[in-house]
DRENVEXGU-357406 format. One line per 3 residues: number of its first residue (from 1); their letters; for each residue x, y, z of N, C-alpha, C, O. Coordinates in steps of 0.05 Angstrom, whole numbers, plus 5000, padded with zeros to 4 digits. Layout:
<recs>
NUM	A	X:Y:Z:X:Y:Z:X:Y:Z:X:Y:Z  ...;
</recs>
This chain:
<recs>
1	XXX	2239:2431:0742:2235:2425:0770:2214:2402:0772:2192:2406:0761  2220:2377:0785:2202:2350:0791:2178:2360:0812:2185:2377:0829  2157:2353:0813:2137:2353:0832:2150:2356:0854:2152:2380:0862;
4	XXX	2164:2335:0869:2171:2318:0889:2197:2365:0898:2196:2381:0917  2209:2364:0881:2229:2397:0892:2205:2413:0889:2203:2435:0899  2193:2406:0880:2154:2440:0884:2156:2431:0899:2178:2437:0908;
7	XXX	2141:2410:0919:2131:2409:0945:2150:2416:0959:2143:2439:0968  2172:2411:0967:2191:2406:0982:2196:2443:0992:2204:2451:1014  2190:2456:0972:2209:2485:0968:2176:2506:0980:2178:2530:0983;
10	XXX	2149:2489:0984:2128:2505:0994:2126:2516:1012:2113:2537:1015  2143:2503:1033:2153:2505:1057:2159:2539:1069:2179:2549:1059  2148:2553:1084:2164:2581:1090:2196:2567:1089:2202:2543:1090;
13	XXX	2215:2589:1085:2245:2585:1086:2255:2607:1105:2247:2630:1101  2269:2602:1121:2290:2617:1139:2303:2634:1114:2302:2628:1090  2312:2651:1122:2344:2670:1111:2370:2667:1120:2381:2673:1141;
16	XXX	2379:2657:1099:2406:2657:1113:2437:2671:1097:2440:2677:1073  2451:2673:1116:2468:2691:1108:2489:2679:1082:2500:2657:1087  2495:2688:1060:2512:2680:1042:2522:2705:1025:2505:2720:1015;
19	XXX	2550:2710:1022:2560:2730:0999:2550:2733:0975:2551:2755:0964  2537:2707:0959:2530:2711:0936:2503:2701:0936:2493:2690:0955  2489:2707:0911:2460:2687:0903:2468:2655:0914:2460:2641:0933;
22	XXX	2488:2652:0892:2498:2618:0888:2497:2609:0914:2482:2593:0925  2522:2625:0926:2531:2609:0958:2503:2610:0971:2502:2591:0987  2483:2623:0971:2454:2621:0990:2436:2605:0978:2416:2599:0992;
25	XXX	2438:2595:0955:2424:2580:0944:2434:2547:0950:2419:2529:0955  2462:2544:0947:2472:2520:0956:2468:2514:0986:2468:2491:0994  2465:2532:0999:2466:2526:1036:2427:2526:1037:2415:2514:1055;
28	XXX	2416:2536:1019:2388:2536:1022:2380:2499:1011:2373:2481:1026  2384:2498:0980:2384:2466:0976:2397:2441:0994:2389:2418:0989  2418:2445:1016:2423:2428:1031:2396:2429:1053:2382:2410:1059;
31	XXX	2395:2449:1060:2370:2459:1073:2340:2440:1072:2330:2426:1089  2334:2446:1050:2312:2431:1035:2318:2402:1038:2305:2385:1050  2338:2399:1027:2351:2361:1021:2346:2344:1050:2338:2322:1053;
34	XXX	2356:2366:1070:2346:2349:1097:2324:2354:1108:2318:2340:1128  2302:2378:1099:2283:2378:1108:2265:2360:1094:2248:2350:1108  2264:2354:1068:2247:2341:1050:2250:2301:1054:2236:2282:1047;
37	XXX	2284:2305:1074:2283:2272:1081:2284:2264:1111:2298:2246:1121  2266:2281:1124:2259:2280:1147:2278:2287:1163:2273:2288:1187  2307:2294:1152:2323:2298:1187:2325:2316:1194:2322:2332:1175;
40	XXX	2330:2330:1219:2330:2363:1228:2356:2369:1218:2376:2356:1216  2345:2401:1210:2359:2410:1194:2390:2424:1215:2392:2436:1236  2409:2413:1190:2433:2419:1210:2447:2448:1204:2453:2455:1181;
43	XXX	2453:2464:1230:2456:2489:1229:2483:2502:1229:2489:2525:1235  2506:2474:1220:2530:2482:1226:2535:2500:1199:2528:2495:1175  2545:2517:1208:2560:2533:1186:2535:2554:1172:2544:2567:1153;
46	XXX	2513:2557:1178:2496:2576:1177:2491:2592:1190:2481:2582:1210  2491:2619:1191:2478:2640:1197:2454:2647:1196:2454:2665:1179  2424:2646:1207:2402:2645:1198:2395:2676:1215:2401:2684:1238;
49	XXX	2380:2689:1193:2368:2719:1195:2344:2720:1220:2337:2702:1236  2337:2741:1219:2316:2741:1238:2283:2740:1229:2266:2741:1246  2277:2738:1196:2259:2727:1177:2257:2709:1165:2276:2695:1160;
52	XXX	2234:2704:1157:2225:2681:1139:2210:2691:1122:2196:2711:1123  2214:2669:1096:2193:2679:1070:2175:2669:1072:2179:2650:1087  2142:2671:1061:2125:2660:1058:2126:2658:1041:2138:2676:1029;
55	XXX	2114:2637:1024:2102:2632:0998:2071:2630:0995:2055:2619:1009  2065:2649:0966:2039:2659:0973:2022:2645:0942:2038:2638:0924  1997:2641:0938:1989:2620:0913:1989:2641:0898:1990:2663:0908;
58	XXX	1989:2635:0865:1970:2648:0844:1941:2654:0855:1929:2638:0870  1934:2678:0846:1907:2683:0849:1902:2707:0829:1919:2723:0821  1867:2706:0819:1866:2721:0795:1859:2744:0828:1852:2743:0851;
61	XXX	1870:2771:0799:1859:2795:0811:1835:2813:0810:1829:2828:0791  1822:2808:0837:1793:2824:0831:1801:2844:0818:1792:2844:0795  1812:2858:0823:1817:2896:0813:1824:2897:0780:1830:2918:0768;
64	XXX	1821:2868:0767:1826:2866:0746:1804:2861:0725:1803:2866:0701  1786:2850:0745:1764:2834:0727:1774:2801:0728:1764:2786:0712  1785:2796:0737:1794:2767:0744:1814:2773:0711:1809:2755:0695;
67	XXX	1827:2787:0706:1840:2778:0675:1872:2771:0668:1884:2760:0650  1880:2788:0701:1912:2784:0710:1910:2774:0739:1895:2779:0758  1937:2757:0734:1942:2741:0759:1970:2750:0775:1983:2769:0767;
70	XXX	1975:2737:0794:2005:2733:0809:2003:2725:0828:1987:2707:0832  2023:2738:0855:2028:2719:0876:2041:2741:0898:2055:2760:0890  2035:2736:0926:2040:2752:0939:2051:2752:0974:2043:2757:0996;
73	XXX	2085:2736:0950:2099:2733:0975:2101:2757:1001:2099:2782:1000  2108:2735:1025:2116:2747:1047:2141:2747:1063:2153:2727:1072  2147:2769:1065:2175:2770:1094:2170:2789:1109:2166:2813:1105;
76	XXX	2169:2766:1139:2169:2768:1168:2191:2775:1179:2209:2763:1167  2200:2789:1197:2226:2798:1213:2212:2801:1238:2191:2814:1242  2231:2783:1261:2224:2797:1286:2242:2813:1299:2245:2817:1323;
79	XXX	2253:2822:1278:2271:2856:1289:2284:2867:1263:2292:2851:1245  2286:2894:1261:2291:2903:1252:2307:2900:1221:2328:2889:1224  2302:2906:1201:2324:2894:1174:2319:2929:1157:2304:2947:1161;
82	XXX	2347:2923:1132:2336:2937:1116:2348:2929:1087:2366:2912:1086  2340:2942:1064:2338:2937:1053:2324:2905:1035:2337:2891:1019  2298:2900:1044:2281:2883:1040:2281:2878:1009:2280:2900:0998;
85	XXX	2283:2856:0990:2274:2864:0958:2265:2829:0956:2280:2811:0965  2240:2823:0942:2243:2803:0934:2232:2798:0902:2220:2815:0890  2238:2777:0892:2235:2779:0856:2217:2749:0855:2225:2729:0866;
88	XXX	2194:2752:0839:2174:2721:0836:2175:2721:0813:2169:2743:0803  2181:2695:0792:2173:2682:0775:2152:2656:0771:2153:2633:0779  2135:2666:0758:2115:2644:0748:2123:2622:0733:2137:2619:0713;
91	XXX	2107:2605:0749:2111:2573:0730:2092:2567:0722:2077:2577:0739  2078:2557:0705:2063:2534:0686:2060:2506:0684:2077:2499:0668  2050:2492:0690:2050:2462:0684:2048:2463:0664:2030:2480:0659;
94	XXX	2060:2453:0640:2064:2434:0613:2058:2405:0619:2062:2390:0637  2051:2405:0606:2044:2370:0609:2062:2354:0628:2049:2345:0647  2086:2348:0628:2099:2337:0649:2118:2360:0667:2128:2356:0689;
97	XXX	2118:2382:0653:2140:2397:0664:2143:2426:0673:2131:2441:0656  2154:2441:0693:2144:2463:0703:2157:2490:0680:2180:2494:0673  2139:2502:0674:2161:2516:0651:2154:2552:0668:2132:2557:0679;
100	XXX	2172:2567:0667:2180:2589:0669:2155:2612:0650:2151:2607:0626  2143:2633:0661:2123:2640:0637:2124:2672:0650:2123:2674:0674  2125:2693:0636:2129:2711:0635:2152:2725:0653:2164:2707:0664;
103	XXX	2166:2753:0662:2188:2760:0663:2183:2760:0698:2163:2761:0712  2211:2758:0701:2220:2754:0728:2208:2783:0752:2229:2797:0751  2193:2796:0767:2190:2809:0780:2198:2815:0801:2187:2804:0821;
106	XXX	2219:2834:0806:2223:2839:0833:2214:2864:0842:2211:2879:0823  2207:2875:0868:2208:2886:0882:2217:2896:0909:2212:2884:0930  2234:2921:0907:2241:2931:0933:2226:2948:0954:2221:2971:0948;
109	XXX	2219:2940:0976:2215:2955:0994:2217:2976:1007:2232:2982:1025  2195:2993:0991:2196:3026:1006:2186:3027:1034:2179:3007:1046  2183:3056:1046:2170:3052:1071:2142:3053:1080:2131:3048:1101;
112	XXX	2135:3062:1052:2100:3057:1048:2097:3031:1048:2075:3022:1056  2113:3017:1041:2110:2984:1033:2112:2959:1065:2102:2937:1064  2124:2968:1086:2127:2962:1108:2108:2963:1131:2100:2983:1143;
115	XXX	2104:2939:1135:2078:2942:1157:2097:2935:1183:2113:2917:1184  2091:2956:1205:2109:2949:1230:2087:2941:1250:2063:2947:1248  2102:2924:1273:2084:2904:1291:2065:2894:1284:2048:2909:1274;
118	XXX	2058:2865:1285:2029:2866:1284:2037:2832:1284:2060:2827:1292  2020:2810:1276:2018:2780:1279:2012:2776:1255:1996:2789:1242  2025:2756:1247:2024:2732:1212:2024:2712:1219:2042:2706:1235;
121	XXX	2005:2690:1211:2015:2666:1219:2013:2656:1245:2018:2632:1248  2005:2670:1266:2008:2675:1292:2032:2673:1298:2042:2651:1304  2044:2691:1297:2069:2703:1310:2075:2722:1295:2073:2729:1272;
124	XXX	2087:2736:1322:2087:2765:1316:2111:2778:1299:2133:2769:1303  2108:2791:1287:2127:2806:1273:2144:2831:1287:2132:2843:1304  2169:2838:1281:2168:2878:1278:2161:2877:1253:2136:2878:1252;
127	XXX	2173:2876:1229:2163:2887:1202:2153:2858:1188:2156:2834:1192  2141:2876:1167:2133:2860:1147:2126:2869:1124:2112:2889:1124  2132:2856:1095:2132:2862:1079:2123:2842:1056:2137:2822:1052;
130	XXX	2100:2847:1039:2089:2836:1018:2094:2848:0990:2092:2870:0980  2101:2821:0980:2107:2830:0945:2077:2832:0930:2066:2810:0929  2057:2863:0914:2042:2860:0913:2049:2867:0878:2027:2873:0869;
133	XXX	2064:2868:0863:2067:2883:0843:2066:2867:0818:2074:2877:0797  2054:2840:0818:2059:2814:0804:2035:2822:0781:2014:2824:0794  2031:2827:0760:2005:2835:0743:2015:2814:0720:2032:2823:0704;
136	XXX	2006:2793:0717:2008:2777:0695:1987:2774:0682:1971:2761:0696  1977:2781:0653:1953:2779:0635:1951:2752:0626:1965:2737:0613  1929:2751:0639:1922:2716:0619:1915:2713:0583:1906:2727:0564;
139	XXX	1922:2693:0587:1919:2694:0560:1895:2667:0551:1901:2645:0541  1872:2676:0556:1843:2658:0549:1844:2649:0580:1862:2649:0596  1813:2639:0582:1805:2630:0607:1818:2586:0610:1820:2573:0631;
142	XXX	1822:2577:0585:1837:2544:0587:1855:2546:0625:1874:2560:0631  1837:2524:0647:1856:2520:0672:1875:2509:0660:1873:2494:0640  1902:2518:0673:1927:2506:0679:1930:2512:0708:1920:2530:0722;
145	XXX	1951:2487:0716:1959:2496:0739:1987:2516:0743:2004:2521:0726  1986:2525:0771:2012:2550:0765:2024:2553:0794:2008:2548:0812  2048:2560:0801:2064:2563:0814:2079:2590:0809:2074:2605:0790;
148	XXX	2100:2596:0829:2114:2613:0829:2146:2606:0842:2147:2591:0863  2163:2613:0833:2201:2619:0847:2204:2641:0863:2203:2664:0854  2205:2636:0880:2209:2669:0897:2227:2668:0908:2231:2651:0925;
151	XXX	2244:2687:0902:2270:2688:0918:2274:2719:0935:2271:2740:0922  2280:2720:0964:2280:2740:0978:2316:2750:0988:2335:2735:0996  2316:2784:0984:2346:2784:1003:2336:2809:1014:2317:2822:1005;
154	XXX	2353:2814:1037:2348:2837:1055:2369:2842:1068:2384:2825:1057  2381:2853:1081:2404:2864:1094:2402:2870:1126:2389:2889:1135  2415:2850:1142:2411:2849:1172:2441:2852:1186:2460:2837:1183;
157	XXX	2440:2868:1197:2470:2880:1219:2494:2881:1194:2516:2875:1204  2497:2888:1163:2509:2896:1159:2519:2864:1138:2539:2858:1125  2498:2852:1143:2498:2824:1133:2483:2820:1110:2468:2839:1108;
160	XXX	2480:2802:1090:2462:2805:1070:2453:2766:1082:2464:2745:1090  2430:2775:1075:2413:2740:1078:2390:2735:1048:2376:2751:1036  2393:2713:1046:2371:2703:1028:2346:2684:1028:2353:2668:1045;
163	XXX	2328:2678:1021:2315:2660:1021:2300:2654:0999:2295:2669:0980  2288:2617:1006:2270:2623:0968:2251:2607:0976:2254:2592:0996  2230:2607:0963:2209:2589:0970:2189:2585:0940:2187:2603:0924;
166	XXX	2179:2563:0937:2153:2563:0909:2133:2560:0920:2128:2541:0935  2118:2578:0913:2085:2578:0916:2072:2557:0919:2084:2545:0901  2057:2543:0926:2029:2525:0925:2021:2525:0896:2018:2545:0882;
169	XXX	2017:2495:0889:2000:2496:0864:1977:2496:0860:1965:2475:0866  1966:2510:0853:1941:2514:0849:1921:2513:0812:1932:2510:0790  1906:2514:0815:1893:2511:0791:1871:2532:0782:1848:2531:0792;
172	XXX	1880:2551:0763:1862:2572:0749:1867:2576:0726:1888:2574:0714  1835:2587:0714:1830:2588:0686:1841:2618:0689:1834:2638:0702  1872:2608:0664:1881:2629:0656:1911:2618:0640:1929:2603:0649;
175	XXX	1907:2631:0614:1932:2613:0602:1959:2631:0607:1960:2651:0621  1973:2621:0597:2001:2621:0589:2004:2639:0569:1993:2629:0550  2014:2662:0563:2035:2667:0540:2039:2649:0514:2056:2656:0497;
</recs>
């Protein structure tokens, strides 16, 4: 992934409706391609959910001793959804290039896990739901910078929607694997 697709993908993302990963991923990258070259984004032939993902930074975890990290995406609905699940992968800067660093994390949304009404972002929600389950061990205090892939699906009127977004890059002492 080039700098230039990190930035572009920091963006909250809409959900939108597609049968497969692939097909939501291709209507999401056209998505991006016209948001990242200024023109409004065109809505023919999409279905867009009633959520958006947030993308949330690396951050070390107090509850750890600062020694494991992750990231702690968000999805917003302003009505009703179910089956919420989203999965984050960590990236790494390598010298020129973003590399993939420990295993893919997903989580599904129980109902302990669901916060109903309330404001994100200023604007209001019905539910909401944060991925908090990210525990990645560092390996030595050496800064790298780090990112995350987050990809979200949830199930609305019988519909399945997706979204993806990458984290903010940020910079903390904490290595890599």
């Amino acid at each position: 992934m080039t700098n230039d697709e990190m930035t572009s993908l920091q963006a909250p993302s809409p959900y939108v409706e597609a049968k497969t990963e692939e097909e939501a991923m291709k209507k999401l990258d056209q998505i991006d391609r016209e948001r990242s070259g200024g023109v409004s984004v065109s809505t023919t032939g999409v279905n867009f959910g009633p959520c958006v993902l947030y993308p949330a930074g690396f951050h070390l975890r107090k509850s750890s001793g600062y020694k494991y990290g992750g990231v702690k995406p968000v999805t917003v609905c302003t009505k009703h959804v179910t089956g919420i699940k989203m999965a984050s992968q960590l990236r790494v800067k390598n010298l020129l290039m973003w590399v993939k660093t420990g295993a893919q994390i997903p989580q599904t949304a129980t109902d302990h896990d669901l916060k109903t009404g309330g404001v994100y972002k200023k604007k209001h929600y019905t539910v909401k739901f944060e991925q908090k389950n990210m525990n990645y061990k560092c390996n030595g205090k050496k800064s790298h910078k780090w990112s995350a892939d987050i990809i979200g699906r949830l199930r609305y009127q019988g519909h399945t929607m997706w979204a993806r977004v990458a984290a903010p890059v940020l910079t903390f002492a904490c290595g890599p694997h």
